[in-house]
C-alpha positions in Angstrom: -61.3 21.2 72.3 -59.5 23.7 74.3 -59.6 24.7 77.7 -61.6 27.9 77.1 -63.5 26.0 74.2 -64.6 24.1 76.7 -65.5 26.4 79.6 -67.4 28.9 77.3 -69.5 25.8 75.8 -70.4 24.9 79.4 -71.3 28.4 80.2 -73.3 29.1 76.4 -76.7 30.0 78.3 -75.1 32.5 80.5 -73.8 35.8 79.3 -71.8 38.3 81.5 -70.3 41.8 80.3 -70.3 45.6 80.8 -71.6 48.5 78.9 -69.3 49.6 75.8 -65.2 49.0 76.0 -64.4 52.8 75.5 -63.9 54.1 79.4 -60.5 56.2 80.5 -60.3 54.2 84.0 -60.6 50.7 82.4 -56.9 51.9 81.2 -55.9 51.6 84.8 -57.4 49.0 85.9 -58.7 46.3 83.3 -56.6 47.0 79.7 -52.7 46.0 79.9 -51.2 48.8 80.3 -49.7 49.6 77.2 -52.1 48.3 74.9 -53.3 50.6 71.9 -57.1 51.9 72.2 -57.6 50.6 69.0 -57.3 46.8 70.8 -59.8 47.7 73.5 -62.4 46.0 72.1 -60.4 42.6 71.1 -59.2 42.3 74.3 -62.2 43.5 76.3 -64.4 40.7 74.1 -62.1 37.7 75.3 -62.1 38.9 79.2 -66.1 38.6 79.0 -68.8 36.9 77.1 -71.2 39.9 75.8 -71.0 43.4 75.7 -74.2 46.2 75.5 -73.5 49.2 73.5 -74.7 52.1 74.4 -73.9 54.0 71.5 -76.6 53.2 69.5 -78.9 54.9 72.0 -77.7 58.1 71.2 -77.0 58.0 67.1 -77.3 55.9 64.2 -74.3 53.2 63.7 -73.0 53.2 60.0 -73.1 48.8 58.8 -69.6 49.6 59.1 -68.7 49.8 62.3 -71.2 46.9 63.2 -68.8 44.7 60.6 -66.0 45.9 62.1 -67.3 44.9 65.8 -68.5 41.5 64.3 -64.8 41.1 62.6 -62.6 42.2 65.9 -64.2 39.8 68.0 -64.6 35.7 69.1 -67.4 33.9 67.4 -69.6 33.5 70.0 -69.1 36.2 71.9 -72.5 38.6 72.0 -73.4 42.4 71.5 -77.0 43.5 72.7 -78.0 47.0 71.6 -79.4 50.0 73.3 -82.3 51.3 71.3 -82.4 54.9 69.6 -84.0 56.9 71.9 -85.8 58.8 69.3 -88.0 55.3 69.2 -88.5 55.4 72.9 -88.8 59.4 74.2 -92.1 60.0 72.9 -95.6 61.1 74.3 -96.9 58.3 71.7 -94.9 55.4 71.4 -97.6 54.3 68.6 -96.2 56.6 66.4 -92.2 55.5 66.6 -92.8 53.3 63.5 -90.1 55.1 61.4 -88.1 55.5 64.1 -88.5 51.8 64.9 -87.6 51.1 61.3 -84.8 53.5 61.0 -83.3 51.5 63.6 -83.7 48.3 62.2 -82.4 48.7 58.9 -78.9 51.0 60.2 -77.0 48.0 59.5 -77.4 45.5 62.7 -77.7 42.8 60.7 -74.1 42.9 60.0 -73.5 41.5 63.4 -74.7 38.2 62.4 -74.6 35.7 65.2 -73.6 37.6 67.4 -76.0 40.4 67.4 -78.0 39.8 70.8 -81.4 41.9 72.4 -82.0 44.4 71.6 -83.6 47.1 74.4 -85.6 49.5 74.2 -85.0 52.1 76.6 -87.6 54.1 78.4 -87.7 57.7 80.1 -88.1 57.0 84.4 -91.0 59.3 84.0 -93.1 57.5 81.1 -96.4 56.0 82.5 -97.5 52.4 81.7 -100.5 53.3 79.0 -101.4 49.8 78.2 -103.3 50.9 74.7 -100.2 52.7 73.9 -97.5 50.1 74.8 -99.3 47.6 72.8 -98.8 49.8 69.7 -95.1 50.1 70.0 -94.6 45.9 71.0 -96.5 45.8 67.5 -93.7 47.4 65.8 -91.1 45.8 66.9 -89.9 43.4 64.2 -89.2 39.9 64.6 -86.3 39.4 62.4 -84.1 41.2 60.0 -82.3 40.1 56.9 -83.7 36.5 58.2 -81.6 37.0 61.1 -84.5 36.3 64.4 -84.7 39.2 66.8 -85.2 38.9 70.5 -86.4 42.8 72.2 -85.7 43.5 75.8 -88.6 46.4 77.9 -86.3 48.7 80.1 -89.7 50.4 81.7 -88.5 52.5 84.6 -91.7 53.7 86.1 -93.6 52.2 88.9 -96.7 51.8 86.9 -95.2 49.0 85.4 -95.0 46.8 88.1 -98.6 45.4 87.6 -100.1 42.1 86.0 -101.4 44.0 82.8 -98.1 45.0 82.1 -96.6 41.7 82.5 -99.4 40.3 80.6 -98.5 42.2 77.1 -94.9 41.7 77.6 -95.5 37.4 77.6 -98.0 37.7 74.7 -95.5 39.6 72.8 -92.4 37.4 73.5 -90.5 40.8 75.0 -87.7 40.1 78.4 -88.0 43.0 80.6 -85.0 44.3 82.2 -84.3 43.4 85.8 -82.2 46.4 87.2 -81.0 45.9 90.6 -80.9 49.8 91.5 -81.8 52.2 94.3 -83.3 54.4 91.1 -86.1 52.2 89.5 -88.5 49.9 89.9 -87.3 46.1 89.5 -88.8 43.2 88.9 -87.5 39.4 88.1 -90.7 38.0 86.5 -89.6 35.9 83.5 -91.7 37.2 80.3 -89.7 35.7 77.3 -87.2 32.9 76.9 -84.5 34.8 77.9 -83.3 37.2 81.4 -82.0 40.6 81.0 -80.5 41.9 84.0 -78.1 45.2 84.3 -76.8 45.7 87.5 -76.1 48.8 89.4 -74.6 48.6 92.7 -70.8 48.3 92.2 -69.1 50.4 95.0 -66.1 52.6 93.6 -64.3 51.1 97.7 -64.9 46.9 96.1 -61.7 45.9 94.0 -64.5 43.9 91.9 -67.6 46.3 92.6 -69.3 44.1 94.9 -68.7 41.8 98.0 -67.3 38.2 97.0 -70.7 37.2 98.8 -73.0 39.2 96.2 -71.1 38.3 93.2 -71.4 34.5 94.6 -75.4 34.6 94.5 -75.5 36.7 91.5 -73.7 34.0 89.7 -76.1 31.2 91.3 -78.9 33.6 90.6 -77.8 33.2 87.0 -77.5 29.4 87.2 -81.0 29.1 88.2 -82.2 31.9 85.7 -80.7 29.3 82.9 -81.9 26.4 84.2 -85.6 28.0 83.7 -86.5 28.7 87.1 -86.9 32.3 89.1 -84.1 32.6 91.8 -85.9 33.4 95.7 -85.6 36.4 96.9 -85.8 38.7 94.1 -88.6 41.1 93.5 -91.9 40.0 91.7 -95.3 41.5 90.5 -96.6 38.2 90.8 -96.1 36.4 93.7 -97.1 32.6 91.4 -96.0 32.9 87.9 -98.2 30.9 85.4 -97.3 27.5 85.0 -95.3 28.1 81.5 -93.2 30.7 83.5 -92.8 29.3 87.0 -91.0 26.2 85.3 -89.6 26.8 81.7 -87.5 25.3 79.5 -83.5 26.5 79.8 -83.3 30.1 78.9 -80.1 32.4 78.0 -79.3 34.9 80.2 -77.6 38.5 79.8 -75.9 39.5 82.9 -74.5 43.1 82.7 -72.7 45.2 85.5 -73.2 48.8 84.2 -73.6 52.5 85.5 -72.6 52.4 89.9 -68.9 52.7 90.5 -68.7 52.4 86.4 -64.7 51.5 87.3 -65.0 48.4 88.5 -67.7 46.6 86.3 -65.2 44.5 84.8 -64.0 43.0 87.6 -67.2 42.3 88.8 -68.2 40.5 85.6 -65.1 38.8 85.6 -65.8 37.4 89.3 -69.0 36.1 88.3 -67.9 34.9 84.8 -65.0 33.0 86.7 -66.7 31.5 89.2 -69.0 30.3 86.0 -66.1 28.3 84.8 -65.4 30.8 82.0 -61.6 30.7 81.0 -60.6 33.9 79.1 -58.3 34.3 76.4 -55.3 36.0 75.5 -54.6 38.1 73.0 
């Protein structure tokens, strides 16, 4: 086993990336110079560990492109997918079944292995309805094509943050984004087997986004999400998780630096991924 065999098998619970691989300054700053846009995403893919595209959000994905995403990159690096919005910008998420099944069945089964959460993204002004919200986690899938699916809650409204909330996301096995943001409303309570955190503080006057002293604890923050416990400090909605929560088995994590100073998220993710023991590749 190689070096960076070896380094990404150590780090296999722990995923760190950016959002997409398609951004103008990344050609200054994080591709070769030189290297051919249609390489972005083979190189970008062996610099980190996951990647969240954003595309999806905004239109349907042909199988295609998903194969082709699959095919360009290492085999056990990870995609998570933003959500059509046309499931999530509604005045009754109970009725988003066909857009819920649209989404589904566009073809992201072709990612295989590699096809990680999938979030659903939610407007800052939609309102916890808890009759409502229970209606849409019953949509949501499980699998597709035999292929298990694991479904990430990016609520960004303030009426979230209460136990009833937190209570349908556990029963229905859903992560809830932690976003680390002056804009929304945060929260690090564990709901699933699995953290999804997207951070949002990267300062365009950082080489690498952040101070080495933030990227430090996010990367021990990450260490302690992994080992199944909740890292101190953070913001909760409950101040004693239940027992299954407050101590769990091992969990994956998805660590994203996206949105802030958008030009330095992969140096950020590289800090953290480094100090991880990840080794990247070349090329």
């Amino acid at each position: 086993m190689g070096m960076a065999a070896a380094s990404k098998k150590r780090a296999a619970g722990i995923r760190v990336g950016v959002g997409g691989w398609t951004f103008a300054p990344w050609r200054d700053n994080f591709y070769p110079k030189g290297l051919v846009q249609s390489k972005e995403l083979v190189y970008a893919s062996r610099q980190l560990s996951a990647i969240e595209i954003n595309g999806t959000y905004y239109s349907t994905q042909k199988p295609e492109s998903f194969a082709k995403w699959r095919d360009e990159t290492p085999d056990d690096f990870v995609f998570s997918l933003k959500a059509t919005r046309y499931a999530t910008n509604r005045r009754v998420l109970a009725e988003a079944g066909e857009s819920v099944h649209r989404f589904i069945h566009s073809g992201i089964a072709e990612l295989g292995p590699k096809l990680g959460p999938i979030v659903w993204q939610f407007m800052p002004t939609k309102v916890f309805d808890a009759e409502d919200f229970e209606a849409f986690l019953q949509l949501l899938p499980d699998k597709i094509d035999g292929l298990p699916l694991r479904h990430v809650m990016d609520v960004r409204h303030e009426s979230f943050m209460v136990p009833e909330y937190l209570a349908l996301a556990r029963q229905y096995g859903c992560a809830s984004v932690f976003t680390d943001s002056e804009k929304f409303p945060s929260f690090a309570d564990p709901s699933a087997d699995f953290i999804y955190a997207r951070l949002m503080r990267s300062r365009e006057d950082l080489q690498a986004g952040y101070p080495p002293k933030e990227l430090a604890q996010w990367a021990a923050h990450a260490q302690t999400w992994a080992a199944g416990a909740t890292p101190e400090g953070l913001p909760l909605i409950e101040a004693k998780p239940p027992a299954k929560f407050a101590k769990a088995a091992p969990r994956d994590v998805f660590m994203f630096f996206i949105n802030g100073a958008k030009e330095r998220a992969p140096a950020a993710a590289q800090a953290v991924l480094k100090k991880l023991g990840f080794v990247p590749e070349a090329i």
